[in-house]
Steps between C-alpha positions, in 0.01 A plus 500: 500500500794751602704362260217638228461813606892555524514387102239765408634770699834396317297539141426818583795615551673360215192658264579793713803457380460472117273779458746703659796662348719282720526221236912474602432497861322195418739309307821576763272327781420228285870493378607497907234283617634248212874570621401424864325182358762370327785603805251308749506157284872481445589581876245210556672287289827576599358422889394165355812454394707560791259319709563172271907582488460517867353187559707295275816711716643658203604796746606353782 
């Protein structure tokens, strides 16, 4: 239910956003938010992979 009325709220601002002049703005959030995205999935892997290297005692 919350979850719903966050996405529209989140609509809105994004037609807010088109309509607006601020057509740039738009794209360098989307260009960070897919930055961050990308940043968070290697440091995961890379986690993943010490964690395995650990186990099999590669660094001890």
């Amino acid at each position: 239910m919350e979850l719903n009325i966050l996405k529209e709220k989140i609509v809105e601002k994004l037609k807010d956003i088109f309509k607006s002049s601020d057509y740039f703005t738009y794209l360098f959030v989307l260009l960070i938010t897919k930055i961050i995205k990308y940043f968070n999935i290697y440091t995961y892997f890379i986690f993943l992979n010490n964690k395995h290297n650990r186990n099999n005692g590669y660094f001890s």
